[in-house]
Structures are given as structure tokens and as C-alpha cells.
C-alpha positions in Angstrom: 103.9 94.8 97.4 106.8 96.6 98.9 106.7 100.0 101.1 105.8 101.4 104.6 102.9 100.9 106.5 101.9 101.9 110.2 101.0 99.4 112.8 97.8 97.9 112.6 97.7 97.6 116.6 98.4 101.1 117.8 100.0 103.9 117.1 101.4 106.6 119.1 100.5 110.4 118.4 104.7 110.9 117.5 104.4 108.4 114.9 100.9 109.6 113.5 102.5 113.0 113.1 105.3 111.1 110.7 102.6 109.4 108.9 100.7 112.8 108.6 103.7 114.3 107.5 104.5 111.5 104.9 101.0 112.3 103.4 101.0 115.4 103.3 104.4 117.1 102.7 106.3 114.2 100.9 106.3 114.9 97.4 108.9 112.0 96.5 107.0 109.2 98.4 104.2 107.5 96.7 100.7 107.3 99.2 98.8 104.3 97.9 95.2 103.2 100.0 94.9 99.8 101.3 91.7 98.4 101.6 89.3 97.0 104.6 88.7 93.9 103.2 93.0 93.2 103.5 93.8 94.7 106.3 92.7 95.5 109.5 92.1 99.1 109.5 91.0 99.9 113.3 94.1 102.1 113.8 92.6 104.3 110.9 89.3 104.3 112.1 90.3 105.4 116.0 91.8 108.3 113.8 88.8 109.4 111.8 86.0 107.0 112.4 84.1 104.5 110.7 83.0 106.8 108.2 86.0 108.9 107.4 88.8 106.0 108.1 90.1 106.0 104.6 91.4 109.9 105.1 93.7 108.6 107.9 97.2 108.7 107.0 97.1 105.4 109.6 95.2 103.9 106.0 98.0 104.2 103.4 100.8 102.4 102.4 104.2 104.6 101.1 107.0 103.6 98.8 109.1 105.7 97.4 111.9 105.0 94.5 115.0 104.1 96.2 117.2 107.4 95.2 119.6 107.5 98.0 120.3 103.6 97.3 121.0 104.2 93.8 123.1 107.1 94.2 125.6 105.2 96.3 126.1 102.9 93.8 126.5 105.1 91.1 129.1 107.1 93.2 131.2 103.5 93.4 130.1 103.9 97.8 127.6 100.8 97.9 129.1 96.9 97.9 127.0 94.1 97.4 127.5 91.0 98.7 126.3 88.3 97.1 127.7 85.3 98.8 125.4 85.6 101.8 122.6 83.3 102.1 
């Protein structure tokens, strides 16, 4: 699966408030839950707790369609190279 996640060591209170801010005010992205049995959640559960880890924005994953991507290319401004390997 593609998309953002935060890191599963530690996280710094700046970069919290982007993930809180992700979750909460970011209509385009996409929040999808990952689970504990897949990844190691105890960045989410130092934010909430064992109990209330799954409310942590530290929990999600984020994708979002790729707009700005596919405006440049409709506006002629994005070249693809397709000779790199």
C-alpha cells in the first residue's frame, strides 16, 4: 500500500502536530487505520495509551490522490523519463 506514515520509533511534538493536523483538517487526504498485529504501534500508544492508541494520529496511514502531479502533466510542465533504470 502506498501513502504516509509517521515513524514507528519516535516522534517529535512538531511532527505530531502535522499528523494531527493531517487528521483533522485535511479534507483531500485519505486517513486509513493500521493495525497492531502489522505494525508496531508504541509511538501511538505513548500518545494515547494502551487503551486509546488507535485515536492517535501517530496510528494512521494518509494517501491522498496525486492532484498537483497530474495537473503538471496536463499543463504540458511534467517530463518523464523513461530511460532511467
Amino acid at each position: 500500500a502506498n501513502g504516509l506514515i509517521a515513524d514507528r520509533a519516535a516522534v517529535e511534538d512538531d511532527a505530531k502536530n502535522v499528523w494531527d493536523y493531517y487528521l483533522n483538517k485535511r479534507d483531500d487526504v485519505q486517513v486509513h487505520q493500521l493495525g497492531d498485529d502489522n505494525c508496531d504501534q508504541d509511538v501511538a500508544i505513548e500518545d494515547r495509551g494502551e487503551d486509546d492508541w488507535a485515536s492517535s494520529p501517530l496510528s494512521k496511514r494518509y494517501t491522498k490522490e496525486p492532484t498537483t502531479i497530474n495537473a503538471l502533466n496536463d499543463a504540458g510542465k511534467l517530463k518523464v523519463r523513461r530511460d532511467l533504470k
